[in-house]
N, C-alpha and C positions, 0 to 999 in steps of 0.2 A: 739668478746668477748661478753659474757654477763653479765650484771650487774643485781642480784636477790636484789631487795626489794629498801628501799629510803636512805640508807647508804650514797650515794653518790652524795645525791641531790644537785644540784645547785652546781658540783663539774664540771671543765673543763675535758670533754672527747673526744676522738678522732671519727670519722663518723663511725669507727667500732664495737663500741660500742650498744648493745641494751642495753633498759632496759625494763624490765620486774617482774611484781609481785611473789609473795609467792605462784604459784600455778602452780602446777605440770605440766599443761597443757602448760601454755606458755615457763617455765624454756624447757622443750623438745623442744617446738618448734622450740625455740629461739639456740637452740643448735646447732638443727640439719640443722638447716638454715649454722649456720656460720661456721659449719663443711661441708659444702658442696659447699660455698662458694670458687672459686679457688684464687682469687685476694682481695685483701683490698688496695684500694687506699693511697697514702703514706700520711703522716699528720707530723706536724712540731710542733704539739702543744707542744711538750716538746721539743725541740729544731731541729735542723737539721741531729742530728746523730753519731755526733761527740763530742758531752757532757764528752764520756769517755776520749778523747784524752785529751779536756781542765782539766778538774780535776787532771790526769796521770801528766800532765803539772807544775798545782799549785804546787800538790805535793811534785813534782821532787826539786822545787824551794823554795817552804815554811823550815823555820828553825823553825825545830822540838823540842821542849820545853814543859818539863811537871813536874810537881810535884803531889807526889800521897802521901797525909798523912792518914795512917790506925787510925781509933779515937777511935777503941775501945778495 
């Protein structure tokens, strides 16, 4: 993946991640690297994998309650 400009500065990212400036020349480079790239090592930064199961989970289980008043 690549990250263009500082958007994302000091923001947790995974090893496959580059980042790279606002110039035409690295944004390609950087591209063409991770498109040619066959593997990206796994990473857990945002959890193990299984995030969708857990929330499916709460869901399934959360009692659902809402009120919706139109004010105008």
């Amino acid at each position: 993946m690549v990250n263009i400009g500082n958007r994302q500065h000091r923001r947790s990212r995974a090893a496959n991640v580059v980042d790279v400036d606002y110039l035409e020349k690295e944004i390609y480079s950087a591209t063409e690297a991770a498109i040619k790239k066959d593997h990206f090592p796994p990473s857990e930064i945002y959890g193990n994998g299984n995030s969708g199961e857990k929330i499916a989970e709460i869901l399934a289980t959360a009692e659902l309650k809402f009120s919706k008043t139109i004010s105008y």
